[in-house]
Biopython code that builds the backbone (N, CA, C, O; Angstrom):
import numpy as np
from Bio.PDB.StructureBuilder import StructureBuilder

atoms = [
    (1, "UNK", "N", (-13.232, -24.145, -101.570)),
    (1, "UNK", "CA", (-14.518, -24.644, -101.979)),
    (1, "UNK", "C", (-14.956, -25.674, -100.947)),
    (1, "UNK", "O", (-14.424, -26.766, -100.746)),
    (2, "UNK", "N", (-15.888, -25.214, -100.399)),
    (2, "UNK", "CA", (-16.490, -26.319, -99.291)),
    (2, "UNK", "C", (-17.710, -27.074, -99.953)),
    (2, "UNK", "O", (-18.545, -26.257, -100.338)),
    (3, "UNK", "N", (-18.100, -28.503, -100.226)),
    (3, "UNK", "CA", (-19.132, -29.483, -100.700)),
    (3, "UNK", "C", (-20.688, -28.867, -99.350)),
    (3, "UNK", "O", (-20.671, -29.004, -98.127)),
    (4, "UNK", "N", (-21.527, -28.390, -99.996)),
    (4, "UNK", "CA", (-23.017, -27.950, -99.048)),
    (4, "UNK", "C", (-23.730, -29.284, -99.629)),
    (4, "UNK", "O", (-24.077, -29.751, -98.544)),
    (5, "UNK", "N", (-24.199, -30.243, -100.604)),
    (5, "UNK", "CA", (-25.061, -30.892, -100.845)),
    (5, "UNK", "C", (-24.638, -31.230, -102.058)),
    (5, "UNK", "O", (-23.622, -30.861, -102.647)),
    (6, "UNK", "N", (-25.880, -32.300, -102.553)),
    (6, "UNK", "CA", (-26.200, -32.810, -104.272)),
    (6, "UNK", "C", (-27.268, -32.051, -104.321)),
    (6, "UNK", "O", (-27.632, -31.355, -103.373)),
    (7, "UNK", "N", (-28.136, -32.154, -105.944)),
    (7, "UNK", "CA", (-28.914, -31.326, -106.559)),
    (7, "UNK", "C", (-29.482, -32.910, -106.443)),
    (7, "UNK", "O", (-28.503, -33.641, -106.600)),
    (8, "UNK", "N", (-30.613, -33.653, -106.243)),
    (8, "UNK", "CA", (-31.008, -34.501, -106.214)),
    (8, "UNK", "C", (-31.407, -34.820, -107.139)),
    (8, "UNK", "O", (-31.171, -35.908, -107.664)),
    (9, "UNK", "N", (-32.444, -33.544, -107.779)),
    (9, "UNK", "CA", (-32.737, -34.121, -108.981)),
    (9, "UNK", "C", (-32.492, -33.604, -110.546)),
    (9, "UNK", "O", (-33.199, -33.367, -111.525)),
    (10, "UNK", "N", (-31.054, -33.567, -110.202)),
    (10, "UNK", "CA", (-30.176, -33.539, -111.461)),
    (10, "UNK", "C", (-29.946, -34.911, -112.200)),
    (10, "UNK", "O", (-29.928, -36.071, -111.788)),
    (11, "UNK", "N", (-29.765, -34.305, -113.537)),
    (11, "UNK", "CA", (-28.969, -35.822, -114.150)),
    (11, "UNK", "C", (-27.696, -36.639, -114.283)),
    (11, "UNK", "O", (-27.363, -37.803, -114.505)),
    (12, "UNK", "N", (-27.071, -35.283, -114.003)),
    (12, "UNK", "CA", (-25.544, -35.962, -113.929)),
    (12, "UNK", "C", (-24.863, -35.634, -112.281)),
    (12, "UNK", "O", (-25.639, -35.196, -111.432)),
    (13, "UNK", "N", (-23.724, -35.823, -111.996)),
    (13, "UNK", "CA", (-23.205, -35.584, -110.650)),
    (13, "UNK", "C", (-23.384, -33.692, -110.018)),
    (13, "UNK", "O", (-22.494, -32.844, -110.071)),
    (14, "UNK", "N", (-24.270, -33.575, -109.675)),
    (14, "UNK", "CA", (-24.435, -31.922, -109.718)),
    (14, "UNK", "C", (-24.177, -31.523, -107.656)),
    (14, "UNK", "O", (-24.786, -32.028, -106.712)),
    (15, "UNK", "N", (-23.505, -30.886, -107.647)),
    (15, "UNK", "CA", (-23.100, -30.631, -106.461)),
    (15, "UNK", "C", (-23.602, -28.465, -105.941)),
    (15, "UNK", "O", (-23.477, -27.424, -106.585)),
    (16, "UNK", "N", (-24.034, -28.710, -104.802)),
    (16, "UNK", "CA", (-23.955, -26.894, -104.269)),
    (16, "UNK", "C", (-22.495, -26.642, -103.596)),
    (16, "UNK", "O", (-21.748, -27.606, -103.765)),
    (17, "UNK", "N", (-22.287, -26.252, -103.334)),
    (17, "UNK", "CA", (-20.800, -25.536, -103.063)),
    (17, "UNK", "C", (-20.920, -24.507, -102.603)),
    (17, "UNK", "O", (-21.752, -23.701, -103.019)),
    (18, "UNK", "N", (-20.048, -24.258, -101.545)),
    (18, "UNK", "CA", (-19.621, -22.424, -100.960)),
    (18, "UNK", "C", (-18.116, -22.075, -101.614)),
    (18, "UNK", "O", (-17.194, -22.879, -101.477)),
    (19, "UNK", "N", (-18.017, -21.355, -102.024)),
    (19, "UNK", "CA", (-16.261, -20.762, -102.762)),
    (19, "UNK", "C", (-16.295, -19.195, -101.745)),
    (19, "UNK", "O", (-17.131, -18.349, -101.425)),
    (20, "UNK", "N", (-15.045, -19.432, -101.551)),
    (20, "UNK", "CA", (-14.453, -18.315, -100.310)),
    (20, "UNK", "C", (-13.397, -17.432, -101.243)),
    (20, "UNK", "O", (-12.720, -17.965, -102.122)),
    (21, "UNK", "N", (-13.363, -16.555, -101.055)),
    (21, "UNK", "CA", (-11.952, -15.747, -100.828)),
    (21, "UNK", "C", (-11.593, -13.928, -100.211)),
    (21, "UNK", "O", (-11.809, -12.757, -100.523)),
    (22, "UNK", "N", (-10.850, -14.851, -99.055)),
    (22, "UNK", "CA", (-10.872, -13.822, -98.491)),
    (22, "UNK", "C", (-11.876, -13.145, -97.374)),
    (22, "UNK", "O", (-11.631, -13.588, -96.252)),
    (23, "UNK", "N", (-13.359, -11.810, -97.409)),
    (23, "UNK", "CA", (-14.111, -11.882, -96.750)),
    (23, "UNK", "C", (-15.080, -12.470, -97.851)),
    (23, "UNK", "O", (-16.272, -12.604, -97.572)),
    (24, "UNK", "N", (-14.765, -12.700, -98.660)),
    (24, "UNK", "CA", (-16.287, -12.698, -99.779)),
    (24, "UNK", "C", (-16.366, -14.283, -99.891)),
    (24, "UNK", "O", (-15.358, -14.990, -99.901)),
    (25, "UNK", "N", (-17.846, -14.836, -99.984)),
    (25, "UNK", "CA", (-18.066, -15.723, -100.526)),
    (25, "UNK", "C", (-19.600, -16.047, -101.206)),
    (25, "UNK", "O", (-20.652, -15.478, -100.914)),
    (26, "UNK", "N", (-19.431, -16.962, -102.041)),
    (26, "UNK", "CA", (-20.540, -17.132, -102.374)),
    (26, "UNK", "C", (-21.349, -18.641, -102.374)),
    (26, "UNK", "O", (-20.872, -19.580, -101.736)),
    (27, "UNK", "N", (-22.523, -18.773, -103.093)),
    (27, "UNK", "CA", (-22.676, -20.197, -103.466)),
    (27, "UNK", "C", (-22.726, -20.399, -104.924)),
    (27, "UNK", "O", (-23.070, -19.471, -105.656)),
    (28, "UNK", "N", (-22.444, -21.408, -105.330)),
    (28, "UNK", "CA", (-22.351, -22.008, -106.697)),
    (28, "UNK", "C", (-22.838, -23.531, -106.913)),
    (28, "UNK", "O", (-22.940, -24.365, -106.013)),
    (29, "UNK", "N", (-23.155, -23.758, -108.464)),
    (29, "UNK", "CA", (-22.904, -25.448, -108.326)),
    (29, "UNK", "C", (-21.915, -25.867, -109.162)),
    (29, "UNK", "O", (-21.514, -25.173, -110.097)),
    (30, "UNK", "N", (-21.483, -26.962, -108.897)),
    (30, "UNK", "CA", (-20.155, -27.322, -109.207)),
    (30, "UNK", "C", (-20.799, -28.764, -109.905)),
    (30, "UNK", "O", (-21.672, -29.401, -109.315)),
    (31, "UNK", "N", (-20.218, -29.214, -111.313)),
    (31, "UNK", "CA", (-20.815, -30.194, -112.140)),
    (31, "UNK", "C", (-19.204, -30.364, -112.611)),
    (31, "UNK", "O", (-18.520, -29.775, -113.448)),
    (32, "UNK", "N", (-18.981, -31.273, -111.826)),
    (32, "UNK", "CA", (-17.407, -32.216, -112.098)),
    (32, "UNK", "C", (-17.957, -33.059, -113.925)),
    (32, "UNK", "O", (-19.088, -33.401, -114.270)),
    (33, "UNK", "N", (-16.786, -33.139, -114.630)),
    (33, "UNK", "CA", (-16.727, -34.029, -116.043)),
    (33, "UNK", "C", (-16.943, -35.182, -116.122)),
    (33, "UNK", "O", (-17.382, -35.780, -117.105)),
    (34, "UNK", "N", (-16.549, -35.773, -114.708)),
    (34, "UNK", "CA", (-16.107, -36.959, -114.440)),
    (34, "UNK", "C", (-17.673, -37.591, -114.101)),
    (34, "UNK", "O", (-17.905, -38.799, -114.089)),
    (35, "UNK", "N", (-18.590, -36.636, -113.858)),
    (35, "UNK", "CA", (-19.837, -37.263, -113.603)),
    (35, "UNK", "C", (-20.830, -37.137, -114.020)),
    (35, "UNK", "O", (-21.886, -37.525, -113.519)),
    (36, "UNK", "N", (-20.580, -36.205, -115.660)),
    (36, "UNK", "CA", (-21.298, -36.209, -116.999)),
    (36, "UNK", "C", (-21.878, -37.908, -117.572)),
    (36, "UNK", "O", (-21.276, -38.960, -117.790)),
    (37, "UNK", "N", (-22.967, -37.598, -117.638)),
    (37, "UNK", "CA", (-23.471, -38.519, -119.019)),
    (37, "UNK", "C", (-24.399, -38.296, -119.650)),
    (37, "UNK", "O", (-25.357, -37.769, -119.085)),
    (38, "UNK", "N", (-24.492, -38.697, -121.445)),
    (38, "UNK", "CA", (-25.522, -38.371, -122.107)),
    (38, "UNK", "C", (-26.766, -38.108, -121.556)),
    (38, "UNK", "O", (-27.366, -38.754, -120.697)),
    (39, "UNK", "N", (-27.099, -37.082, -122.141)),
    (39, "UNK", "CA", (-28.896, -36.478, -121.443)),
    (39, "UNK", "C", (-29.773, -37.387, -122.997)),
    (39, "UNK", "O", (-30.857, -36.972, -123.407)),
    (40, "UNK", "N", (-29.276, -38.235, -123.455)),
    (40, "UNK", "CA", (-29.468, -38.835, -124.764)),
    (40, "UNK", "C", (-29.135, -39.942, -125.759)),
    (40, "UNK", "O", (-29.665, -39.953, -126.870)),
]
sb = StructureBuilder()
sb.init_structure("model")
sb.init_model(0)
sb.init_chain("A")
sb.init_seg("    ")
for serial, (resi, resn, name, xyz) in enumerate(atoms, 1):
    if name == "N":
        sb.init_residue(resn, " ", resi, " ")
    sb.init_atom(name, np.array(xyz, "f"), 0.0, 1.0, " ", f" {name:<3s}", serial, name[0])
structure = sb.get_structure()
């Protein structure tokens, strides 16, 4: 998993991501627990 950016205007810690394996990869976002907080 390689870190591409933040989602800026997310609310909690929201990250883009590349995930590999092998020849294939894709993009994803990746929203760690640790950087949750109430939307409330």
């Amino acid at each position: 998993m390689t870190l591409k950016g933040r989602l800026p205007r997310s609310t909690n810690a929201t990250f883009l991501v590349e995930v590999a394996l092998e020849a294939t990869c894709a993009l994803a976002v990746y929203k760690p627990e640790r950087g949750e907080r109430p939307l409330w």
